[in-house]
Every structure is written in structure tokens, then in C-alpha cells.
C-alpha positions as CSV (number, residue, x, y, z in Angstrom):
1,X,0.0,0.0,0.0
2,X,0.9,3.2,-0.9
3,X,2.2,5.5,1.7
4,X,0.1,8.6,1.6
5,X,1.7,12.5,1.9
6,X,-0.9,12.6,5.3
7,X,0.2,10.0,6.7
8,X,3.8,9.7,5.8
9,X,4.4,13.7,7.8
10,X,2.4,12.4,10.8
11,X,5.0,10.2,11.2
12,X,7.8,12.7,11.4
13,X,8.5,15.3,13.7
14,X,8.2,18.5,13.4
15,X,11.7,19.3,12.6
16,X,12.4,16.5,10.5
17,X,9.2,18.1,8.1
18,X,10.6,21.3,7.9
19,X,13.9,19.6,6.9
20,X,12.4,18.0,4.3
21,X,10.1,20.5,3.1
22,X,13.0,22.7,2.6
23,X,13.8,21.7,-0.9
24,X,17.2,22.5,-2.6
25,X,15.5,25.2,-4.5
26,X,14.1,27.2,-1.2
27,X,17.5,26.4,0.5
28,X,19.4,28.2,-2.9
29,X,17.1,31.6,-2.5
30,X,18.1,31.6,1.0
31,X,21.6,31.7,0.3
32,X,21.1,34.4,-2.5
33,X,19.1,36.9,-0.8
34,X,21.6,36.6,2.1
35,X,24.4,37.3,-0.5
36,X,22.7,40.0,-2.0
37,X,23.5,42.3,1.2
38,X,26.6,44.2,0.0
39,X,29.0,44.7,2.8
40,X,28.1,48.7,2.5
41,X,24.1,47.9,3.0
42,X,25.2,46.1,5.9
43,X,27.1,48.8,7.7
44,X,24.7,51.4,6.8
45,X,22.2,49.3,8.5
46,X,24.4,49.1,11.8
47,X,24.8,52.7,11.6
48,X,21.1,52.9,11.5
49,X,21.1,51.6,14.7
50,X,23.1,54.6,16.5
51,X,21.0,56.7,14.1
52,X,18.2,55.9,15.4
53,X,19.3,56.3,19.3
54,X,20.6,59.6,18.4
55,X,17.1,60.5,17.2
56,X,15.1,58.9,20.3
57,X,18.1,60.9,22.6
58,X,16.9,64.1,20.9
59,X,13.7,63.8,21.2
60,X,14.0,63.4,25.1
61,X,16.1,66.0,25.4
62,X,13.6,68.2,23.1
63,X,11.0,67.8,25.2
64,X,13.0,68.1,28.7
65,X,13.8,71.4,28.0
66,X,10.4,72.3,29.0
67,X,10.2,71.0,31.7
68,X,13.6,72.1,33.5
69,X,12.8,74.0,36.3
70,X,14.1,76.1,38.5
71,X,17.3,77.0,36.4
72,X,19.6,80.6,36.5
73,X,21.1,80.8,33.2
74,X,24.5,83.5,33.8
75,X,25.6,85.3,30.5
76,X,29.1,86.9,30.8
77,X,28.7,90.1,29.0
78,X,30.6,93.6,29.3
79,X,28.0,94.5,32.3
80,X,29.0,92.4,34.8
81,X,26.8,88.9,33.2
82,X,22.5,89.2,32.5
83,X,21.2,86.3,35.0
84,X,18.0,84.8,33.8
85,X,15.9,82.9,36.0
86,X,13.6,80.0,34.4
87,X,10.7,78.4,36.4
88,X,7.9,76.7,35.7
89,X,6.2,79.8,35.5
90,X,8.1,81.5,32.9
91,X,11.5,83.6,32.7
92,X,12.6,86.9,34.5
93,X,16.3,88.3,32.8
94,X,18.6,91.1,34.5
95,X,21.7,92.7,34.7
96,X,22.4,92.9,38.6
97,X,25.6,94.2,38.6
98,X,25.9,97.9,39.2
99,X,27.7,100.1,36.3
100,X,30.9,100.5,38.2
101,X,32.1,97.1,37.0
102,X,31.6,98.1,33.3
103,X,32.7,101.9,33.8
104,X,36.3,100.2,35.7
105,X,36.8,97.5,33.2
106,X,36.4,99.6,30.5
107,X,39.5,101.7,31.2
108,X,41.4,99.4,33.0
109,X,41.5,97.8,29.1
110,X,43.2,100.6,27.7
111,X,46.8,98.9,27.5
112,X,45.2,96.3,25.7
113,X,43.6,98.2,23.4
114,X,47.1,100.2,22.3
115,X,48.9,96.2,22.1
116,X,45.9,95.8,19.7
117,X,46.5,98.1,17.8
118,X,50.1,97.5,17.5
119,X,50.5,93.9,17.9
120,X,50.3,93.1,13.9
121,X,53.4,95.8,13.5
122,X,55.6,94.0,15.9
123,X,58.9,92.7,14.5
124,X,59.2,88.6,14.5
125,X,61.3,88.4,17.3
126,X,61.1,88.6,21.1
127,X,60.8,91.8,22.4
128,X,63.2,92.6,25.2
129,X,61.0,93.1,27.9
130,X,61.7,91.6,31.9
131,X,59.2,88.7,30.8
132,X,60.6,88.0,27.6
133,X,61.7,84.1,28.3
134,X,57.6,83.3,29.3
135,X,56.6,84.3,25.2
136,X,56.7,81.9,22.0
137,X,58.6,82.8,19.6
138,X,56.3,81.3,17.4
139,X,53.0,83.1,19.1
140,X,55.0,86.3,18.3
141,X,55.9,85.3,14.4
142,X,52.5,84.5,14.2
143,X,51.1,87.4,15.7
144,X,53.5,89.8,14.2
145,X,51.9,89.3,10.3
146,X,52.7,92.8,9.0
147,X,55.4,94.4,7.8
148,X,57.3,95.8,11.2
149,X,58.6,98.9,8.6
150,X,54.9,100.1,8.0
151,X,53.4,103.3,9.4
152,X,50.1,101.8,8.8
153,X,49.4,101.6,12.5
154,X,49.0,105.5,13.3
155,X,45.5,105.8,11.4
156,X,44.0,103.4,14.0
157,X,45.6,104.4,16.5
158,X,45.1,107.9,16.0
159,X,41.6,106.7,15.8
160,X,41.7,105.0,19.5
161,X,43.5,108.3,20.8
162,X,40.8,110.3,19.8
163,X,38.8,107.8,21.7
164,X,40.1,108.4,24.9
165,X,40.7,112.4,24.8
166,X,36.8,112.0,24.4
167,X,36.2,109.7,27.5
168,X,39.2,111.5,29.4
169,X,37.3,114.7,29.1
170,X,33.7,114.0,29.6
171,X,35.4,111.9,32.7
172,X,34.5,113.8,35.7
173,X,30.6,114.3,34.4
174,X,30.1,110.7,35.3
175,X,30.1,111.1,38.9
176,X,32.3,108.0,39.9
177,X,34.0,107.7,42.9
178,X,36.7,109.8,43.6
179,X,39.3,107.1,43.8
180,X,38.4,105.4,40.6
181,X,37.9,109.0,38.9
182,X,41.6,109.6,40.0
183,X,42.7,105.8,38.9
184,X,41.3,106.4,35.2
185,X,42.2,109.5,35.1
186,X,45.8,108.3,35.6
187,X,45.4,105.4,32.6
188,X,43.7,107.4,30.1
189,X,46.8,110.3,30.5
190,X,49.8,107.7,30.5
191,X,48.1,106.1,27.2
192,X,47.4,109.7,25.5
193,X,51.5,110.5,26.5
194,X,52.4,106.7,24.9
195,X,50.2,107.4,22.0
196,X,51.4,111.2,21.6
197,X,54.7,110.0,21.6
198,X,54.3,106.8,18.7
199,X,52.6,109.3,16.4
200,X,54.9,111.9,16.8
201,X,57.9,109.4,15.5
202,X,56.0,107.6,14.1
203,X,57.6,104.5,15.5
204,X,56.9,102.5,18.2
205,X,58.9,99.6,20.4
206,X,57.5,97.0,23.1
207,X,60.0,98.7,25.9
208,X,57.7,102.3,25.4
209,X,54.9,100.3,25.6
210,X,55.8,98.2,28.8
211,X,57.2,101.3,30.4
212,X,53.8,102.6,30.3
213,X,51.7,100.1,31.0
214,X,53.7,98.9,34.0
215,X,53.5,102.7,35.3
216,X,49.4,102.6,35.0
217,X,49.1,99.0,36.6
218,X,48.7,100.2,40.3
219,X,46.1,102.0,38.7
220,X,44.3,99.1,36.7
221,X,44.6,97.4,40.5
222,X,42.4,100.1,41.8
223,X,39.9,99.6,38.8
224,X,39.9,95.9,39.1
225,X,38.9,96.2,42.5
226,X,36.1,98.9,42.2
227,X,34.6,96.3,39.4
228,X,35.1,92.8,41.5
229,X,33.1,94.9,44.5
230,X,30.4,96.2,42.3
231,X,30.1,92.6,40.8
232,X,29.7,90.5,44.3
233,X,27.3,93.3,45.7
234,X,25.2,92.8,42.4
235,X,25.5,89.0,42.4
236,X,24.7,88.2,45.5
237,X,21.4,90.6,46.0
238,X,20.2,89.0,42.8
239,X,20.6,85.6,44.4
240,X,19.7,86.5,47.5
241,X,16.1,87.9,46.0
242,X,15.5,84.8,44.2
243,X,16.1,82.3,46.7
244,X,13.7,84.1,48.9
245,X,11.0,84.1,45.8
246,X,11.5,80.5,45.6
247,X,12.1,78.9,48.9
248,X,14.8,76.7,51.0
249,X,13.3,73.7,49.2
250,X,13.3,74.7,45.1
251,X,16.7,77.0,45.7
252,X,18.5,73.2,46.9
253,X,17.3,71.8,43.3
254,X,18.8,74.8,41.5
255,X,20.7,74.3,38.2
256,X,23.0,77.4,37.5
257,X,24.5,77.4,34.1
258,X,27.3,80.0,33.9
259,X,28.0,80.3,29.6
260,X,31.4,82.2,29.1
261,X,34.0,82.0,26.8
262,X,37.0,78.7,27.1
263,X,39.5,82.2,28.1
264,X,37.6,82.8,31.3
265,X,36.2,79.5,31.6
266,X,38.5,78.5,34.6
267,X,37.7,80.7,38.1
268,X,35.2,82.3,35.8
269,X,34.1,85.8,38.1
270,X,30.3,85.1,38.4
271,X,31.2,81.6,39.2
272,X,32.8,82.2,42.0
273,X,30.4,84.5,43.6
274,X,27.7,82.2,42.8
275,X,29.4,79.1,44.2
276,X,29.2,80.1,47.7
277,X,25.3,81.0,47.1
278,X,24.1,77.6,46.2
279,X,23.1,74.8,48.1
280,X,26.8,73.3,48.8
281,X,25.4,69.4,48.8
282,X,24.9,70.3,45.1
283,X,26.7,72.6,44.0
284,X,29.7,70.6,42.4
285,X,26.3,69.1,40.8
286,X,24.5,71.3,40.2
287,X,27.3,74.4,39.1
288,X,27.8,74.1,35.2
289,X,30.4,75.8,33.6
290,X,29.4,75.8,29.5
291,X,32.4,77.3,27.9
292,X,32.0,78.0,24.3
293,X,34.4,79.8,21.5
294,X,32.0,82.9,21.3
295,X,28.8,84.0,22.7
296,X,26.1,81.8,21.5
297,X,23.1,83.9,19.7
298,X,20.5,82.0,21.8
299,X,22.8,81.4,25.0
300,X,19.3,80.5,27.1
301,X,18.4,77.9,24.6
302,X,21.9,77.0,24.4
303,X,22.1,76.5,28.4
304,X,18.9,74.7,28.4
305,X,19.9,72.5,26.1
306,X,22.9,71.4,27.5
307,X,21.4,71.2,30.8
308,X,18.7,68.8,29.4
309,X,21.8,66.6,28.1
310,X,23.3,66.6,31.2
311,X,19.6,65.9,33.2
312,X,19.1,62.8,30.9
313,X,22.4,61.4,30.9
314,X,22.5,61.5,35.2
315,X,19.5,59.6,35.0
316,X,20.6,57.1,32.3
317,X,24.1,57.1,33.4
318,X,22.7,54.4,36.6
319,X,19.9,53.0,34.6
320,X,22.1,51.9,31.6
321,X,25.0,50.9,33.6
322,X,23.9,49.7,37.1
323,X,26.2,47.3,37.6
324,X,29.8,49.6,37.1
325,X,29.8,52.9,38.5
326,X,32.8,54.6,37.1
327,X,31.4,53.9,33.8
328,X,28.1,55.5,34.8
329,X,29.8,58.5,36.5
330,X,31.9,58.6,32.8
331,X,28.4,59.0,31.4
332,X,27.2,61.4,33.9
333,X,30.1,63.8,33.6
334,X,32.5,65.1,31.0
335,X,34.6,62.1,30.4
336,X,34.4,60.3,27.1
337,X,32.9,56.8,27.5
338,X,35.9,55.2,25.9
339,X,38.5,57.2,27.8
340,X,39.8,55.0,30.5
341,X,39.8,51.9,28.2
342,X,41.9,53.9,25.6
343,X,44.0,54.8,28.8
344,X,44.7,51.3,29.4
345,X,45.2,50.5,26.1
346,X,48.2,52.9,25.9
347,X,49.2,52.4,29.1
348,X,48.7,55.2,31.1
349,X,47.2,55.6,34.3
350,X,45.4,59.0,34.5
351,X,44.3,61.3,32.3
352,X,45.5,64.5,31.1
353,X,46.0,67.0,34.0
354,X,43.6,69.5,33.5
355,X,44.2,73.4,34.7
356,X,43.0,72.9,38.3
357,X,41.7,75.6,41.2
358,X,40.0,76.2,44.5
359,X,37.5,78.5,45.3
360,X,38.0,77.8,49.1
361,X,39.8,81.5,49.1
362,X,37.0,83.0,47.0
363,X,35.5,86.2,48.3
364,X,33.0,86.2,51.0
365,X,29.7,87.8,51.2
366,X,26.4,87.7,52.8
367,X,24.9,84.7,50.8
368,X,22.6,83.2,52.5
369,X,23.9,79.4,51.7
370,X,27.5,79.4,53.5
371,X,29.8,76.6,53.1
């Protein structure tokens, strides 16, 4: 008797059908469509992957932003930094500091201003001043990009000179205190006699230049000190009124996000104030530093989006990595995930030293947060 198809597959198991229904033919199509996947289409579709988490990632962080709350966003600007505080309830921006701090800063920069001007004109060589052995050679070659024979120099610095007979004039109508009146009086006069002198030989040297900038430094002290006062007074009210608004409880969750430029990055001035106003079980937390090249054009969106990075990635940092700390804490702060294994791949133990600094010695105030 005939063995019928029925009968014949109840008698094998269920592997041993599949076996045997896979004909030569179905088991050849298998093979091709496999090799059909170029080695490119197969990468692009691992890259996909990280694609794809990069796009979940940013929609988090998208909608995060919105809900950060309470955050004081610091930009450093010519007036002493424009503090913006963001709550749930909206934003309030303002410039606390009072306008001594720009008034003294702005003349205490007046030595700078005449190296600006000059700086291109320098010959490519060292000058010989007392500090000579602390400047590349190279800095200076590279700085020094015009011819050191031109006269080209006077026309803007004429134009700086004219500058400062205006602001050395109107001076005494802007009612500053007499010490500081007296200690920019004193810079913008050495830098008029300097600049008198350059145009009237129409040459100029780096010992003239340190011999009057070193005689107007007490005086740029004096300035640097009117402007660090008015800055702490006008820091530390500003905190002081917003912690009050929003309560011992919300000012311990406070994010403050100080944006500045890399140069003044490290012992940043409003940072330093502010440290010693937050809560200090969070403030090495909490206290973000966002250096950038330049001023970003939307530096609250720019600090809220950072922040929402750095919100997302605390959180994810233990939930991704439970089971190895430093990995998570890699995650959670500014280390690269892959550092410390490429450390121990080339051997070394610790990472680059990184410019290092304690605030312990900053200046004190009445804060209401001590630490």
C-alpha cells in the first residue's frame, strides 16, 4: 500500500518536516538573498542603529527642555553677566551688577587696546622686555603678520587716541567715585602720552609700551577692584532675591549654568560668587560651567539644552549601567565613555592633568547658603 503525503508527515517530527520541506531550491534563494547584502548595505544598516538612538536621545532632550525648572542661566557680557531665572512659570532676565564694574573695566583695558592696535606691526622676534623668556617665539611670528617697517598703524591708532581724549574729558561728568575718577584718570593720561609719543615718530617699540603700562598698573589694580566689588554686591542681591522668591526647598534643586567663553572659563568671576550662594550638597552638581568659543546667539536655549543633556544622561548614566559605577559616573560627567579603556590601552594611568583651582579663598559675602 501506498504510503500517503498525510500519513507519511504524521510520522515525522516537526523538525524533520521542515527539513524535508525545505527543498534544494528554497534552500538556494536563501543563500542568494543573504548574499545580496553588500558589505556597505550592511554597515549602513548598523549605523542605523546609533542613528536611530541619536534621534530617540533628541527627542527626550527636546521635550526636557520644558520641563527644567528652576534654572539661573549667567551670561558673561561687558556689564557684569545678565542672570536669567527660568521656572515653571516662565523667565525673569537682569543685569544685577551695578555700572561701576563696566565703567572700571572699561579703562582698566586701555593697555590692551594700544597692544591691539600695535600687535600686527611687531617685528618677529622677542621683544626685550623683563618677561621675555615666558613668550613663544612662534606666538610672536605668528602674531607679528605685517610688515614691522609700515606706518600703517597710526590711522587706527590715531583713531583710539581720539577715543580716549573724548572719554578722558567727559570723565569727571560721570560722577564716579573719587578714587576710581583719579585711577582712570591716571590710565587714560599715561596712554594719551604713549600714543602722543608713537605718532609723533612715528615708530613705536615693546619697551615704550611696557614702560607705560607697567607705570598705569597700580592703577588698573584700583579699577579691578572697584569692578570685582560692584560685581559680588550685584550677584549676591540678585541671588539672595531669588532664593527668597522661591524657597529653601526649590533654591536646593537649583541648576545654575554659567555660559562664558574657554579664556575665562576656569575661576570664571560670576562663578565664584555664585558658588558660595548655592546649596553646597549640590553645588559641584549642580554648578555648570558651559564654555564656548563665542557668545552663543540664543545662550538661554543653548544652556537649556545642554542642561537637558546633562539631566538625561544622570538619569541614564545608573539605569544603563547599574552594575559599574565609574562607567556611569563617565556618562554622567564630562569624560568620554571610551576614555579610560583607551587609557589602558596605551598604558597610562590618569588622564591628562587639567588646569586645576579652588575656590576655598574666594571672596566672602552675605549669601545666604555658606559653606
Amino acid at each position: 500500500m501506498s504510503t500517503t503525503r498525510r500519513s507519511f508527515m504524521g510520522g515525522v517530527s516537526v523538525a524533520g518536516a521542515a527539513t524535508l520541506l525545505a527543498t534544494p531550491g528554497a534552500q538556494a534563494a536563501t543563500t542568494s538573498e543573504t548574499a545580496a547584502v553588500t558589505a556597505a548595505q550592511a554597515k549602513a544598516s548598523i549605523r542605523a542603529v546609533n542613528a536611530g538612538m541619536r534621534s530617540n536621545y533628541a527627542a527626550l532632550k527636546s521635550e526636557l527642555i520644558k520641563h527644567l525648572s528652576p534654572v539661573i542661566v549667567v551670561e558673561n557680557d561687558a556689564r557684569g553677566g545678565k542672570f536669567t531665572l527660568v521656572t515653571s512659570g516662565g523667565q525673569e532676565s537682569v543685569n544685577p551688577v551695578p555700572e561701576a564694574f563696566e565703567l572700571a573695566k572699561s579703562i582698566a583695558h586701555v593697555p590692551l587696546g594700544c597692544f591691539s592696535v600695535l600687535a600686527s606691526y611687531l617685528a618677529d622676534e622677542i621683544p626685550a622686555v623683563p618677561n621675555a623668556g615666558r613668550i613663544d617665539a612662534h606666538d610672536v611670528l605668528m602674531v607679528a603678520f605685517r610688515d614691522a617697517s609700515s606706518t600703517a598703524w597710526t590711522v587706527p591708532l590715531q583713531a583710539y587716541a581720539d577715543t580716549l581724549t573724548t572719554a578722558r574729558k567727559n570723565l569727571p561728568a560721570a560722577q564716579l567715585p573719587p578714587e576710581l575718577t583719579q585711577s582712570c584718570t591716571n590710565i587714560l593720561d599715561g596712554a594719551l602720552r604713549f600714543i602722543r609719543s608713537c605718532l609723533a615718530t612715528k615708530r613705536f617699540d615693546m619697551q615704550t609700551f611696557e614702560s607705560f603700562s607697567g607705570s598705569v598698573y597700580p592703577d588698573i589694580r584700583t579699577n579691578m577692584r572697584f569692578a570685582s566689588e560692584a560685581q559680588i554686591s550685584g550677584v549676591q542681591n540678585v541671588m539672595n532675591t531669588w532664593r527668597a522668591r522661591l524657597g529653601a526647598a526649590a533654591w536646593s534643586d537649583l541648576y545654575t549654568v554659567v555660559v562664558s567663553q574657554w579664556t575665562t572659563s576656569v575661576l570664571n568671576q560670576n562663578t565664584i560668587i555664585i558658588k558660595d550662594c548655592m546649596d553646597p550638597a549640590k553645588v559641584e552638581t549642580h554648578l555648570i560651567d558651559l564654555p564656548g568659543l563665542e557668545p552663543p546667539t540664543d545662550p538661554i536655549f543653548t544652556a537649556l539644552d545642554n542642561l537637558a543633556r546633562i539631566v538625561q544622561d544622570n538619569v541614564a548614566a545608573e539605569l544603563v549601567f547599574p552594575r559599574d559605577t565609574k562607567v556611569a559616573d563617565a556618562l554622567k560627567g564630562s569624560q568620554d565613555l571610551l576614555s579610560d579603556e583607551i587609557l589602558n590601552q596605551l598604558g597610562s594611568t590618569s588622564p591628562l592633568s587639567a588646569p586645576t583651582y579652588n575656590l576655598a579663598n574666594a571672596a566672602e559675602g552675605t549669601c545666604p547658603v555658606r559653606r
